[in-house]
N, C-alpha and C positions, 0 to 999 in steps of 0.2 A: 922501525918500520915506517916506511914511506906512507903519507897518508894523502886520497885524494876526493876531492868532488864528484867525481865521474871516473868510471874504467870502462873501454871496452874492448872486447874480447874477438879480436879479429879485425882486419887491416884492409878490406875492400872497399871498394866503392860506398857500400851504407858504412861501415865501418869510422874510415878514415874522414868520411865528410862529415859524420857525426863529430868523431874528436874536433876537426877543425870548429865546428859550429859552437861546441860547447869552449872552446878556451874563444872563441869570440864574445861568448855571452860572459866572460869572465871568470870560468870555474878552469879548476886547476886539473890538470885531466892529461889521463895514461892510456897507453893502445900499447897490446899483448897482440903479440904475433908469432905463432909458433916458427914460420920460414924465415930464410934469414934473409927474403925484399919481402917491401911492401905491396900492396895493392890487388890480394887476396884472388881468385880463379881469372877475374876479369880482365886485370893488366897480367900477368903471368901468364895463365894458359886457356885464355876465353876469350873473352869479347876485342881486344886488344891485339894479340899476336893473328887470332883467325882474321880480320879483317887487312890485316897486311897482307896474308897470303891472297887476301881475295883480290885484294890490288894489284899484287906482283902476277898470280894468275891469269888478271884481268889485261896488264900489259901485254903478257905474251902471247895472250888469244887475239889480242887486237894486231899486234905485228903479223902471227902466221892469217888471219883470216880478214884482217880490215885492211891494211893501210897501205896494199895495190887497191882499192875501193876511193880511197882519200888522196891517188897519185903519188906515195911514196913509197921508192923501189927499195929494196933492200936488195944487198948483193950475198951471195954466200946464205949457209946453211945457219936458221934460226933455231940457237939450239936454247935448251931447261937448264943449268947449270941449279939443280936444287939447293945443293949444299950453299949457295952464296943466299937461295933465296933464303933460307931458313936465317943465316948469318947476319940478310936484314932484317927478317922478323924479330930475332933474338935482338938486334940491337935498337929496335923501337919498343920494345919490350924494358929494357934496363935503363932507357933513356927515361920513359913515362913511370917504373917506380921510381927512378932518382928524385923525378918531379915531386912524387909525394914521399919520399925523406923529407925535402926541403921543403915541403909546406910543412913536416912538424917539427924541423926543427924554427922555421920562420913564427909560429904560432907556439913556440915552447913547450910542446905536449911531448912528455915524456914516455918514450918508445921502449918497452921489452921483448927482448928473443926467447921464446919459451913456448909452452902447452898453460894456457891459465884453468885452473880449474878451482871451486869453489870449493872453501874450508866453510863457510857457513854464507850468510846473506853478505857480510859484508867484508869478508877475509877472501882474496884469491890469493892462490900457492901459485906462483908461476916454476916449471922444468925446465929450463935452458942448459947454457953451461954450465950455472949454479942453480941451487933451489931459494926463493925465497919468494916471499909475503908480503901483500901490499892490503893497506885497506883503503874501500870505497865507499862513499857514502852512497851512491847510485851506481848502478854497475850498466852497460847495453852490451846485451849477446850480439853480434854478429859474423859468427863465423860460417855464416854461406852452402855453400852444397858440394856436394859430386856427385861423380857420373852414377849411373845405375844402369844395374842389368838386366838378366833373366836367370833365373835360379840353377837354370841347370848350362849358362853359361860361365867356364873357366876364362876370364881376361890373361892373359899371358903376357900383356904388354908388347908380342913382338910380331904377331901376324894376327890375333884378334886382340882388337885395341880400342879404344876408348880415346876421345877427342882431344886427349892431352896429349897420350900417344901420334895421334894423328897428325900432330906440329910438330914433329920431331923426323921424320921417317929419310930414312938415308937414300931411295930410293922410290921409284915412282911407279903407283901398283902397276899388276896388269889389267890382273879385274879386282876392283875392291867394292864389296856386296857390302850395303850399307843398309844397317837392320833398325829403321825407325827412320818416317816421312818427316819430320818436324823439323825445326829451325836447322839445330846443330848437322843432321844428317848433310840437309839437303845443301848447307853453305859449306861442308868441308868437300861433299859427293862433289858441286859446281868446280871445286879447286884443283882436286884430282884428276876430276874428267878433260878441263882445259887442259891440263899437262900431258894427257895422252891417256889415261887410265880409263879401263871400261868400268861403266861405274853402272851398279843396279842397285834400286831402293825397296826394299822388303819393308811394306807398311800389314799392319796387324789392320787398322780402321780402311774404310772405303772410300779414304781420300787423304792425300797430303795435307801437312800442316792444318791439321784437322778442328781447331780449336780458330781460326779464324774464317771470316764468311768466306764460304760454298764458293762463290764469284771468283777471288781470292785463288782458292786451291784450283780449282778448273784451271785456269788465265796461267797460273803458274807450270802446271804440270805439263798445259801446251807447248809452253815457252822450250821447259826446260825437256821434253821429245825431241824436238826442233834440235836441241844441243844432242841431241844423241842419248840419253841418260834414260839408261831402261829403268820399268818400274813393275812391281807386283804388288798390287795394292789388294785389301780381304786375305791378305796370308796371315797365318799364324805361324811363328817360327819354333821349332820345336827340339832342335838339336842345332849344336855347334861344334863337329868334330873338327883337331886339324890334324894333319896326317903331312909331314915332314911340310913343307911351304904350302904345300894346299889345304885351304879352307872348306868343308865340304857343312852346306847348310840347308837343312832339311823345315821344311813347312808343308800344314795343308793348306789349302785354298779356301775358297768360300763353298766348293762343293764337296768340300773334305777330304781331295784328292790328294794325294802325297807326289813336293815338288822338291827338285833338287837344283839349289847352287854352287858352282866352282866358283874359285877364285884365289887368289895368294894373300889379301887379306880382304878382316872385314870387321869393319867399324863398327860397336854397337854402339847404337846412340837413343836409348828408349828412354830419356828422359834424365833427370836430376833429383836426389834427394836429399832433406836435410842432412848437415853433418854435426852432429852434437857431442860426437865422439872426445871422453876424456875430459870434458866439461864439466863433469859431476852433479850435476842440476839439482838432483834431489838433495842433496847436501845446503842449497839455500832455498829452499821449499819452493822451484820451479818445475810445472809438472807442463810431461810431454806427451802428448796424443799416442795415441797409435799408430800414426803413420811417422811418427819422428817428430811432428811440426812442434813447436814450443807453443803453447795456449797463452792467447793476450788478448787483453781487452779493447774498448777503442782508443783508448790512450797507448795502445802496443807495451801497457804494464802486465808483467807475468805475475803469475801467482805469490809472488815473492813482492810485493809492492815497490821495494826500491828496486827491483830489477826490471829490465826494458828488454825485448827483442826485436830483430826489425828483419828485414831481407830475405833472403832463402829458406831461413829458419820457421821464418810465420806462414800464417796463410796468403794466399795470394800470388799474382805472376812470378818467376826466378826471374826478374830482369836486375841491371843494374842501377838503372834510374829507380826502379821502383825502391830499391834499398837507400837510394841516395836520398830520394823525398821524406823515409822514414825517418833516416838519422837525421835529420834535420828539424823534423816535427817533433822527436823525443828529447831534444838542446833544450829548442825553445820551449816546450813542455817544463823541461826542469827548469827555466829560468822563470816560469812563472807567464809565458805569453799563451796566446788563444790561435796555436796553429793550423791548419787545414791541407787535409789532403783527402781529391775526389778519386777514389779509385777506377772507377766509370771511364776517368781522363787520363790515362797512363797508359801513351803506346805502346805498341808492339810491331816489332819491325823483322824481313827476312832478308840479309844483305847478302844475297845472291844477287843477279844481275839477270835482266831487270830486279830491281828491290821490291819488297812489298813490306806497308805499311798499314797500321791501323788505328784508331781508337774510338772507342763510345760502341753503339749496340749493333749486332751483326743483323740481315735480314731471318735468320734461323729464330735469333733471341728474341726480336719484334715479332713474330708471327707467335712465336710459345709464347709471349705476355698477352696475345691480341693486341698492341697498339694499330694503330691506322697509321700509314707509312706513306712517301710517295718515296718514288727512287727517281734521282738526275744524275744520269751516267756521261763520260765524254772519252771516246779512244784518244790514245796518247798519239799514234800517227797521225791525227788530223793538226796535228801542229806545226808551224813552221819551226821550231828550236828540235824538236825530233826528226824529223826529215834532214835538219844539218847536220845530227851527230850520228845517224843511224839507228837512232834511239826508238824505234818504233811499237814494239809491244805493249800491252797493257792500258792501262783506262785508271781513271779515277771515279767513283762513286760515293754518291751524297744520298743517305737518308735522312729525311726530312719528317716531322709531324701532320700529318696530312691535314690537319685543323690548325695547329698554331703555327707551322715551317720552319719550326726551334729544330736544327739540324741536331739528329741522335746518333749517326753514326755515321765516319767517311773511311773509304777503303780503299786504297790504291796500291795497283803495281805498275812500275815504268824506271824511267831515271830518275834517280835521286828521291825518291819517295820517301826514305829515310828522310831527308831533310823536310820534303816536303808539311811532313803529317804534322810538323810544329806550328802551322799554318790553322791547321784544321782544333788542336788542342786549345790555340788562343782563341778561336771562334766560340769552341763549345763551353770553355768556361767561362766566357763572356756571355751566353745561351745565346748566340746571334742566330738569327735565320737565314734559312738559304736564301731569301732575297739580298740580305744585309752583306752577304760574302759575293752577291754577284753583282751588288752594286758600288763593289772597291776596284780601283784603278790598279791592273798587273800588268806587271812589265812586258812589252812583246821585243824580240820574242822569249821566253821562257820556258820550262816545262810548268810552271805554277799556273800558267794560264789555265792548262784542262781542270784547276778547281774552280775558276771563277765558271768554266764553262757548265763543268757538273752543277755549282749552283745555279746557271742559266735554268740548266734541263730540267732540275727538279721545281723551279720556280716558273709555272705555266709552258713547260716545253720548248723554252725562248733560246736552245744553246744556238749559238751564230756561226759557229764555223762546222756542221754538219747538215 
Protein backbone atom coordinates (compact mmCIF):
# COMPACT_ATOMS: atom_id res chain seq x y z
CA UNK A 1 0.00 0.00 0.00
CA UNK A 2 1.27 3.24 -1.23
CA UNK A 3 1.78 5.52 1.82
CA UNK A 4 1.55 9.43 1.76
CA UNK A 5 1.98 12.85 3.67
CA UNK A 6 -0.89 14.55 2.14
CA UNK A 7 -3.88 13.34 -0.41
CA UNK A 8 -6.18 15.13 -2.06
CA UNK A 9 -9.37 14.35 -3.21
CA UNK A 10 -10.03 16.37 -6.39
CA UNK A 11 -7.95 18.01 -9.17
CA UNK A 12 -9.21 21.90 -9.51
CA UNK A 13 -8.01 24.85 -9.18
CA UNK A 14 -7.81 24.61 -4.94
CA UNK A 15 -7.18 21.01 -5.57
CA UNK A 16 -4.15 20.95 -7.79
CA UNK A 17 -2.56 24.00 -6.29
CA UNK A 18 -2.83 22.56 -2.98
CA UNK A 19 -0.82 19.32 -4.18
CA UNK A 20 1.71 21.52 -5.98
CA UNK A 21 2.21 23.64 -2.62
CA UNK A 22 2.49 20.81 -0.47
CA UNK A 23 5.19 18.63 -2.42
CA UNK A 24 6.88 22.25 -2.47
CA UNK A 25 6.98 22.23 1.23
CA UNK A 26 8.51 18.82 0.94
CA UNK A 27 5.82 16.22 1.67
CA UNK A 28 5.11 13.43 -0.50
CA UNK A 29 1.73 13.91 -1.94
CA UNK A 30 -1.17 12.22 -4.10
CA UNK A 31 -4.29 13.92 -6.13
CA UNK A 32 -7.41 11.48 -6.82
CA UNK A 33 -9.24 12.38 -9.68
CA UNK A 34 -12.13 10.69 -10.78
CA UNK A 35 -12.08 12.21 -14.86
CA UNK A 36 -9.58 11.25 -16.82
CA UNK A 37 -8.02 15.32 -17.24
CA UNK A 38 -7.21 17.45 -14.77
CA UNK A 39 -8.28 20.76 -13.56
CA UNK A 40 -11.78 19.93 -12.03
CA UNK A 41 -15.26 22.24 -13.45
CA UNK A 42 -13.00 25.20 -13.92
CA UNK A 43 -10.46 24.43 -16.71
CA UNK A 44 -13.14 21.68 -18.22
CA UNK A 45 -16.42 23.02 -18.22
CA UNK A 46 -16.33 26.56 -16.24
CA UNK A 47 -14.30 29.33 -15.72
CA UNK A 48 -11.84 28.38 -18.61
CA UNK A 49 -13.68 27.13 -21.64
CA UNK A 50 -16.73 29.95 -20.78
CA UNK A 51 -14.29 32.71 -21.16
CA UNK A 52 -13.03 31.48 -24.60
CA UNK A 53 -16.42 31.60 -25.90
CA UNK A 54 -16.89 35.11 -24.40
CA UNK A 55 -13.77 35.91 -26.51
CA UNK A 56 -14.76 34.28 -29.67
CA UNK A 57 -18.37 35.86 -29.17
CA UNK A 58 -16.70 39.00 -28.46
CA UNK A 59 -14.76 38.93 -31.75
CA UNK A 60 -17.69 38.27 -33.80
CA UNK A 61 -19.86 41.08 -32.23
CA UNK A 62 -17.09 43.44 -32.78
CA UNK A 63 -16.62 42.53 -36.73
CA UNK A 64 -20.75 42.52 -37.47
CA UNK A 65 -21.13 45.78 -35.05
CA UNK A 66 -17.69 47.65 -34.61
CA UNK A 67 -15.08 47.62 -37.13
CA UNK A 68 -16.95 49.74 -40.09
CA UNK A 69 -16.80 52.26 -36.75
CA UNK A 70 -12.84 51.64 -36.64
CA UNK A 71 -12.70 51.99 -40.86
CA UNK A 72 -12.36 48.33 -41.40
CA UNK A 73 -14.34 47.02 -44.36
CA UNK A 74 -15.13 43.48 -44.51
CA UNK A 75 -16.22 42.10 -47.78
CA UNK A 76 -18.81 39.27 -47.86
CA UNK A 77 -21.11 37.80 -45.40
CA UNK A 78 -19.90 37.52 -41.76
CA UNK A 79 -20.88 34.37 -40.79
CA UNK A 80 -20.74 31.91 -36.72
CA UNK A 81 -19.25 28.81 -37.87
CA UNK A 82 -20.02 27.41 -34.17
CA UNK A 83 -18.73 24.16 -34.41
CA UNK A 84 -14.96 25.52 -34.98
CA UNK A 85 -15.73 28.01 -32.16
CA UNK A 86 -16.39 25.29 -29.86
CA UNK A 87 -13.30 23.23 -31.65
CA UNK A 88 -11.24 26.30 -30.17
CA UNK A 89 -12.68 26.37 -26.83
CA UNK A 90 -12.18 22.67 -26.56
CA UNK A 91 -8.60 22.98 -27.55
CA UNK A 92 -7.69 25.65 -24.91
CA UNK A 93 -9.37 23.54 -22.65
CA UNK A 94 -6.93 20.30 -23.28
CA UNK A 95 -4.16 22.63 -23.88
CA UNK A 96 -4.57 24.31 -19.98
CA UNK A 97 -5.20 20.73 -18.33
CA UNK A 98 -2.02 19.48 -20.15
CA UNK A 99 -0.49 22.41 -18.24
CA UNK A 100 -1.50 20.93 -15.02
CA UNK A 101 -0.43 17.14 -15.92
CA UNK A 102 3.00 18.71 -16.30
CA UNK A 103 3.08 20.60 -13.16
CA UNK A 104 2.48 17.14 -11.49
CA UNK A 105 4.31 15.37 -13.11
CA UNK A 106 7.24 18.37 -12.81
CA UNK A 107 6.53 18.46 -8.96
CA UNK A 108 6.39 14.44 -8.71
CA UNK A 109 2.90 14.25 -6.93
CA UNK A 110 1.47 11.16 -7.84
CA UNK A 111 -1.86 11.32 -9.90
CA UNK A 112 -4.90 8.59 -9.60
CA UNK A 113 -7.83 8.03 -11.95
CA UNK A 114 -10.64 7.00 -9.75
CA UNK A 115 -13.70 7.97 -7.22
CA UNK A 116 -11.51 8.38 -3.76
CA UNK A 117 -13.67 7.70 -0.96
CA UNK A 118 -12.80 7.11 2.67
CA UNK A 119 -12.26 3.53 4.43
CA UNK A 120 -11.49 5.37 7.64
CA UNK A 121 -9.51 8.79 8.52
CA UNK A 122 -6.67 7.82 7.05
CA UNK A 123 -7.23 4.82 4.36
CA UNK A 124 -8.80 6.17 0.92
CA UNK A 125 -10.17 3.34 -1.52
CA UNK A 126 -9.76 4.82 -4.79
CA UNK A 127 -12.47 3.07 -8.15
CA UNK A 128 -10.87 3.55 -11.41
CA UNK A 129 -9.80 0.95 -13.70
CA UNK A 130 -8.66 -1.02 -10.76
CA UNK A 131 -9.73 -0.80 -7.07
CA UNK A 132 -7.10 -0.02 -4.62
CA UNK A 133 -5.89 1.75 -1.26
CA UNK A 134 -3.59 4.43 -0.35
CA UNK A 135 -2.95 5.78 3.09
CA UNK A 136 -2.51 9.37 4.12
CA UNK A 137 -1.34 10.93 6.84
CA UNK A 138 -3.38 14.32 6.00
CA UNK A 139 -5.91 14.02 3.54
CA UNK A 140 -7.69 17.85 1.80
CA UNK A 141 -11.34 17.25 0.30
CA UNK A 142 -11.66 19.25 -2.64
CA UNK A 143 -13.85 18.12 -4.96
CA UNK A 144 -15.90 21.31 -5.97
CA UNK A 145 -19.44 21.74 -6.86
CA UNK A 146 -22.31 21.44 -9.74
CA UNK A 147 -24.89 22.95 -11.22
CA UNK A 148 -28.16 22.97 -9.25
CA UNK A 149 -31.70 23.24 -9.91
CA UNK A 150 -35.30 23.51 -8.99
CA UNK A 151 -36.98 20.45 -7.72
CA UNK A 152 -39.56 20.15 -10.13
CA UNK A 153 -37.10 20.93 -12.86
CA UNK A 154 -36.15 17.62 -15.20
CA UNK A 155 -32.30 18.59 -16.91
CA UNK A 156 -32.45 16.45 -20.06
CA UNK A 157 -29.09 17.88 -21.09
CA UNK A 158 -30.58 18.50 -24.64
CA UNK A 159 -32.86 21.56 -24.82
CA UNK A 160 -32.87 22.27 -20.83
CA UNK A 161 -29.44 22.40 -20.02
CA UNK A 162 -27.16 23.43 -17.45
CA UNK A 163 -23.85 25.46 -18.08
CA UNK A 164 -21.87 22.43 -19.13
CA UNK A 165 -24.30 21.73 -21.61
CA UNK A 166 -24.33 25.11 -22.62
CA UNK A 167 -20.50 24.72 -24.12
CA UNK A 168 -21.15 22.06 -26.04
CA UNK A 169 -24.41 23.01 -28.19
CA UNK A 170 -24.38 22.17 -32.01
CA UNK A 171 -26.34 24.90 -32.80
CA UNK A 172 -27.31 28.42 -31.91
CA UNK A 173 -30.62 29.05 -29.81
CA UNK A 174 -33.37 30.89 -31.16
CA UNK A 175 -34.58 32.01 -27.96
CA UNK A 176 -32.80 30.65 -24.94
CA UNK A 177 -34.74 31.62 -21.54
CA UNK A 178 -32.14 31.75 -18.94
CA UNK A 179 -33.43 30.93 -15.49
CA UNK A 180 -31.10 32.83 -12.75
CA UNK A 181 -29.63 36.64 -13.10
CA UNK A 182 -26.24 35.71 -11.62
CA UNK A 183 -22.67 35.28 -13.00
CA UNK A 184 -23.13 32.04 -14.99
CA UNK A 185 -26.67 33.08 -16.53
CA UNK A 186 -25.74 36.32 -17.59
CA UNK A 187 -22.06 35.49 -19.14
CA UNK A 188 -23.33 32.42 -21.11
CA UNK A 189 -27.06 34.65 -21.86
CA UNK A 190 -24.06 37.58 -23.30
CA UNK A 191 -22.51 34.63 -25.73
CA UNK A 192 -25.68 33.47 -27.14
CA UNK A 193 -27.14 36.68 -27.49
CA UNK A 194 -23.96 38.05 -29.71
CA UNK A 195 -24.42 35.03 -31.97
CA UNK A 196 -27.93 35.86 -32.72
CA UNK A 197 -29.92 34.20 -29.96
CA UNK A 198 -32.80 35.93 -28.33
CA UNK A 199 -31.95 35.57 -24.86
CA UNK A 200 -34.42 36.39 -21.64
CA UNK A 201 -33.31 36.36 -18.01
CA UNK A 202 -35.83 35.03 -15.44
CA UNK A 203 -34.54 36.38 -12.09
CA UNK A 204 -36.42 34.97 -8.88
CA UNK A 205 -34.82 38.48 -6.69
CA UNK A 206 -35.44 42.12 -7.86
CA UNK A 207 -32.35 42.60 -9.41
CA UNK A 208 -29.33 40.77 -11.28
CA UNK A 209 -26.45 39.43 -9.77
CA UNK A 210 -27.97 40.20 -6.76
CA UNK A 211 -25.22 39.61 -4.19
CA UNK A 212 -22.98 42.37 -5.47
CA UNK A 213 -23.62 46.28 -4.82
CA UNK A 214 -27.10 47.80 -6.12
CA UNK A 215 -24.77 50.26 -8.35
CA UNK A 216 -23.20 47.31 -9.87
CA UNK A 217 -26.50 45.33 -10.99
CA UNK A 218 -28.42 48.86 -12.15
CA UNK A 219 -24.96 49.86 -14.60
CA UNK A 220 -25.10 46.24 -15.68
CA UNK A 221 -28.69 45.46 -16.48
CA UNK A 222 -28.54 48.95 -18.45
CA UNK A 223 -25.69 48.02 -20.33
CA UNK A 224 -26.75 44.64 -21.18
CA UNK A 225 -30.94 46.17 -22.48
CA UNK A 226 -28.64 48.30 -24.73
CA UNK A 227 -27.39 44.62 -26.16
CA UNK A 228 -30.87 43.59 -26.52
CA UNK A 229 -31.28 40.95 -23.61
CA UNK A 230 -34.60 40.94 -22.20
CA UNK A 231 -35.07 40.45 -18.54
CA UNK A 232 -38.04 39.49 -15.88
CA UNK A 233 -36.74 40.16 -12.72
CA UNK A 234 -39.40 39.49 -9.18
CA UNK A 235 -40.47 36.12 -11.16
CA UNK A 236 -40.66 33.18 -9.56
CA UNK A 237 -40.34 30.16 -11.90
CA UNK A 238 -42.55 27.43 -11.25
CA UNK A 239 -42.63 24.94 -14.13
CA UNK A 240 -40.35 23.74 -16.89
CA UNK A 241 -42.29 21.84 -19.47
CA UNK A 242 -40.54 20.80 -23.00
CA UNK A 243 -42.93 19.75 -25.47
CA UNK A 244 -40.83 18.27 -28.65
CA UNK A 245 -37.99 21.45 -29.26
CA UNK A 246 -40.05 24.01 -27.36
CA UNK A 247 -39.34 24.97 -23.91
CA UNK A 248 -42.40 26.24 -22.39
CA UNK A 249 -41.58 28.11 -18.85
CA UNK A 250 -44.15 29.33 -16.51
CA UNK A 251 -43.73 31.95 -13.44
CA UNK A 252 -45.60 34.40 -11.36
CA UNK A 253 -44.54 37.75 -11.13
CA UNK A 254 -44.22 40.00 -8.16
CA UNK A 255 -47.90 40.48 -8.40
CA UNK A 256 -48.58 36.90 -8.49
CA UNK A 257 -49.69 36.89 -11.96
CA UNK A 258 -48.97 33.88 -14.06
CA UNK A 259 -46.22 34.53 -17.05
CA UNK A 260 -45.44 32.47 -19.79
CA UNK A 261 -41.92 31.79 -21.88
CA UNK A 262 -41.30 30.17 -25.20
CA UNK A 263 -38.15 29.24 -26.35
CA UNK A 264 -36.04 26.09 -27.96
CA UNK A 265 -33.83 26.06 -24.94
CA UNK A 266 -33.28 27.03 -21.63
CA UNK A 267 -30.48 27.19 -19.33
CA UNK A 268 -30.87 26.79 -15.80
CA UNK A 269 -28.36 28.56 -13.97
CA UNK A 270 -29.73 29.04 -10.16
CA UNK A 271 -26.59 28.49 -8.65
CA UNK A 272 -24.03 25.69 -7.49
CA UNK A 273 -23.71 23.08 -4.85
CA UNK A 274 -21.43 21.14 -3.03
CA UNK A 275 -20.67 17.86 -4.49
CA UNK A 276 -19.62 15.30 -1.85
CA UNK A 277 -21.08 12.47 -3.71
CA UNK A 278 -19.23 8.98 -3.05
CA UNK A 279 -16.72 10.46 -0.78
CA UNK A 280 -18.00 8.61 2.21
CA UNK A 281 -17.22 11.33 4.85
CA UNK A 282 -18.81 9.87 7.70
CA UNK A 283 -16.55 6.76 7.34
CA UNK A 284 -13.53 9.37 8.64
CA UNK A 285 -15.63 11.16 11.04
CA UNK A 286 -16.32 14.26 8.75
CA UNK A 287 -19.62 15.80 9.25
CA UNK A 288 -21.54 17.73 6.55
CA UNK A 289 -24.19 20.41 7.28
CA UNK A 290 -27.38 20.38 5.82
CA UNK A 291 -26.94 22.21 3.10
CA UNK A 292 -24.06 19.80 1.77
CA UNK A 293 -21.18 22.19 2.94
CA UNK A 294 -18.35 20.08 4.94
CA UNK A 295 -17.95 22.01 8.42
CA UNK A 296 -14.20 23.40 9.17
CA UNK A 297 -12.76 25.40 11.45
CA UNK A 298 -10.42 28.41 10.81
CA UNK A 299 -7.76 26.24 10.06
CA UNK A 300 -10.34 24.77 7.25
CA UNK A 301 -9.64 21.39 9.58
CA UNK A 302 -13.00 19.09 9.54
CA UNK A 303 -14.25 17.35 12.11
CA UNK A 304 -11.80 14.47 11.36
CA UNK A 305 -8.59 16.69 12.51
CA UNK A 306 -6.26 15.23 9.99
CA UNK A 307 -8.60 16.08 7.27
CA UNK A 308 -8.82 19.61 5.52
CA UNK A 309 -11.46 20.99 3.21
CA UNK A 310 -11.25 23.97 0.99
CA UNK A 311 -13.33 25.33 -2.19
CA UNK A 312 -16.74 24.78 -3.14
CA UNK A 313 -17.15 22.40 -0.47
CA UNK A 314 -16.88 24.93 2.44
CA UNK A 315 -18.39 27.90 3.35
CA UNK A 316 -17.96 30.88 1.45
CA UNK A 317 -17.85 32.35 -2.39
CA UNK A 318 -17.72 29.11 -5.40
CA UNK A 319 -14.91 31.08 -6.93
CA UNK A 320 -11.67 29.60 -8.09
CA UNK A 321 -9.18 31.87 -6.54
CA UNK A 322 -10.97 31.60 -3.56
CA UNK A 323 -10.17 27.71 -3.51
CA UNK A 324 -6.67 28.32 -4.72
CA UNK A 325 -5.90 30.67 -1.51
CA UNK A 326 -7.16 27.75 0.59
CA UNK A 327 -5.11 25.05 -0.84
CA UNK A 328 -2.44 26.93 -0.28
CA UNK A 329 -3.05 28.01 3.39
CA UNK A 330 -3.79 24.34 4.39
CA UNK A 331 0.23 23.23 2.60
CA UNK A 332 1.60 25.81 4.64
CA UNK A 333 -0.59 25.02 7.63
CA UNK A 334 0.56 21.41 7.51
CA UNK A 335 4.23 22.42 7.19
CA UNK A 336 4.01 24.17 10.25
CA UNK A 337 3.76 28.11 8.83
CA UNK A 338 1.53 30.89 10.15
CA UNK A 339 -0.64 31.44 6.93
CA UNK A 340 -3.42 34.11 6.08
CA UNK A 341 -6.12 34.61 4.15
CA UNK A 342 -8.78 37.91 4.40
CA UNK A 343 -11.93 36.78 3.05
CA UNK A 344 -13.15 40.48 3.10
CA UNK A 345 -10.23 40.62 0.22
CA UNK A 346 -11.24 37.96 -2.31
CA UNK A 347 -12.86 39.40 -5.62
CA UNK A 348 -15.56 38.74 -7.48
CA UNK A 349 -15.77 39.27 -10.93
CA UNK A 350 -18.72 39.22 -13.98
CA UNK A 351 -16.87 38.58 -17.48
CA UNK A 352 -19.48 39.73 -19.45
CA UNK A 353 -18.57 42.79 -21.37
CA UNK A 354 -18.35 45.57 -20.00
CA UNK A 355 -16.81 43.31 -16.94
CA UNK A 356 -17.73 43.94 -13.51
CA UNK A 357 -15.74 43.53 -10.63
CA UNK A 358 -15.46 43.69 -6.85
CA UNK A 359 -14.07 43.42 -3.48
CA UNK A 360 -14.38 44.44 0.26
CA UNK A 361 -17.96 45.85 1.60
CA UNK A 362 -20.84 46.83 -0.63
CA UNK A 363 -22.83 50.29 0.14
CA UNK A 364 -26.06 47.69 1.13
CA UNK A 365 -23.41 46.02 3.78
CA UNK A 366 -22.13 49.60 5.04
CA UNK A 367 -25.48 51.00 5.74
CA UNK A 368 -26.72 47.24 7.63
CA UNK A 369 -23.33 47.67 10.00
CA UNK A 370 -24.00 51.63 10.30
CA UNK A 371 -20.51 52.53 9.18
CA UNK A 372 -20.06 56.19 8.00
CA UNK A 373 -19.04 56.06 4.35
CA UNK A 374 -18.23 58.59 1.83
CA UNK A 375 -18.51 57.36 -1.97
CA UNK A 376 -15.92 58.67 -5.00
CA UNK A 377 -17.34 57.53 -8.06
CA UNK A 378 -15.71 58.27 -11.77
CA UNK A 379 -17.59 57.30 -15.37
CA UNK A 380 -15.57 55.13 -17.46
CA UNK A 381 -16.37 57.46 -20.81
CA UNK A 382 -14.73 60.52 -19.30
CA UNK A 383 -11.59 58.73 -20.35
CA UNK A 384 -9.39 59.21 -23.01
CA UNK A 385 -8.28 55.20 -23.39
CA UNK A 386 -12.30 54.58 -23.60
CA UNK A 387 -13.20 56.87 -26.01
CA UNK A 388 -10.26 55.02 -28.14
CA UNK A 389 -11.56 51.65 -27.82
CA UNK A 390 -15.26 52.35 -27.69
CA UNK A 391 -15.06 51.32 -24.24
CA UNK A 392 -17.55 53.65 -22.76
CA UNK A 393 -19.90 52.16 -20.12
CA UNK A 394 -19.60 51.99 -16.54
CA UNK A 395 -17.67 53.73 -13.67
CA UNK A 396 -15.68 52.67 -10.94
CA UNK A 397 -16.45 53.33 -7.23
CA UNK A 398 -14.50 53.85 -4.07
CA UNK A 399 -15.99 53.54 -0.66
CA UNK A 400 -14.04 55.07 1.80
CA UNK A 401 -14.18 55.46 5.82
CA UNK A 402 -15.64 58.74 6.25
CA UNK A 403 -13.33 59.26 9.46
CA UNK A 404 -10.26 57.48 8.74
CA UNK A 405 -10.44 57.22 4.21
CA UNK A 406 -9.14 53.50 4.89
CA UNK A 407 -10.94 52.50 1.44
CA UNK A 408 -13.73 49.44 2.49
CA UNK A 409 -14.91 48.79 -0.77
CA UNK A 410 -14.35 49.32 -4.70
CA UNK A 411 -16.82 48.28 -7.44
CA UNK A 412 -16.36 48.58 -10.89
CA UNK A 413 -17.85 47.81 -14.23
CA UNK A 414 -16.07 48.99 -17.74
CA UNK A 415 -13.07 47.42 -19.61
CA UNK A 416 -11.10 45.17 -18.16
CA UNK A 417 -12.16 45.36 -14.64
CA UNK A 418 -11.49 41.89 -14.10
CA UNK A 419 -7.93 43.04 -14.30
CA UNK A 420 -8.48 46.01 -12.89
CA UNK A 421 -9.81 45.02 -9.27
CA UNK A 422 -6.19 43.54 -8.53
CA UNK A 423 -5.45 47.07 -8.09
CA UNK A 424 -7.94 47.67 -5.64
CA UNK A 425 -7.16 44.03 -3.53
CA UNK A 426 -3.35 45.37 -3.02
CA UNK A 427 -4.70 48.72 -1.80
CA UNK A 428 -7.04 47.24 0.69
CA UNK A 429 -4.61 44.73 2.15
CA UNK A 430 -2.18 47.26 2.47
CA UNK A 431 -5.47 49.42 4.27
CA UNK A 432 -4.37 52.35 2.10
CA UNK A 433 -6.72 55.30 1.94
CA UNK A 434 -8.42 56.87 -0.82
CA UNK A 435 -5.96 59.68 -0.66
CA UNK A 436 -3.03 57.25 -0.75
CA UNK A 437 -4.46 55.64 -4.19
CA UNK A 438 -4.98 59.13 -5.60
CA UNK A 439 -1.99 60.21 -4.90
CA UNK A 440 -0.05 57.23 -7.26
CA UNK A 441 1.19 58.11 -10.72
CA UNK A 442 -1.35 56.02 -13.47
CA UNK A 443 -0.62 55.60 -16.73
CA UNK A 444 -2.52 57.94 -19.37
CA UNK A 445 -3.94 56.88 -21.13
CA UNK A 446 -5.44 53.85 -19.33
CA UNK A 447 -8.66 52.50 -18.15
CA UNK A 448 -6.90 52.33 -14.40
CA UNK A 449 -6.95 55.98 -14.48
CA UNK A 450 -10.95 56.11 -13.38
CA UNK A 451 -9.41 54.52 -10.08
CA UNK A 452 -7.06 57.04 -9.21
CA UNK A 453 -9.99 59.24 -10.37
CA UNK A 454 -12.76 57.60 -7.94
CA UNK A 455 -10.08 57.98 -5.28
CA UNK A 456 -9.88 61.84 -6.46
CA UNK A 457 -13.79 61.98 -5.88
CA UNK A 458 -14.09 60.21 -2.68
CA UNK A 459 -11.08 62.23 -1.18
CA UNK A 460 -12.62 65.90 -0.90
CA UNK A 461 -14.52 65.91 -4.42
CA UNK A 462 -11.03 66.57 -6.20
CA UNK A 463 -11.83 64.09 -9.45
CA UNK A 464 -10.00 66.30 -12.47
CA UNK A 465 -11.46 65.06 -15.39
CA UNK A 466 -15.18 65.63 -14.63
Amino acid sequence: MSQYDVAIIGSGPGGYVAAIRCAQLGMKTAIIEKYSTLGGTCLNVGCIPSKAMLDSSHHYEDAVKHFEDHGIEVSGEIKVNLEKMIGRKQAVVDQTCSGVKFLMDKNKIDVYEGVGSFKDATHIEIKGAKTETIEAKNTIIATGSKPSTLPFIKIDKERIITSTEALELKEIPKHMIVIGGGVIGLELGQVYKRLGAEVTVVEYMDRIIPTMDASLSKELMKVLKKQKVKFALSHKVKSVERKGNEIIVKADDKKGQEVEFKGDYCLVSVGRRPYTDGLNAEAAGVKIDERGKIEVNDHLQTSASNIYAIGDVIKGAMLAHKAEEEGTFVAETLAGQKPHIDYNLIPGVVYTWPEVAAVGKTEEELKEAGVEYKTGQFPMRALGRSRASMDLDGFVKILADKNTDEILGFHMIGARAADLVAEAVVAMEYRASAEDVSRMSHAHPTFAEAIKEAALAATDDRALHV
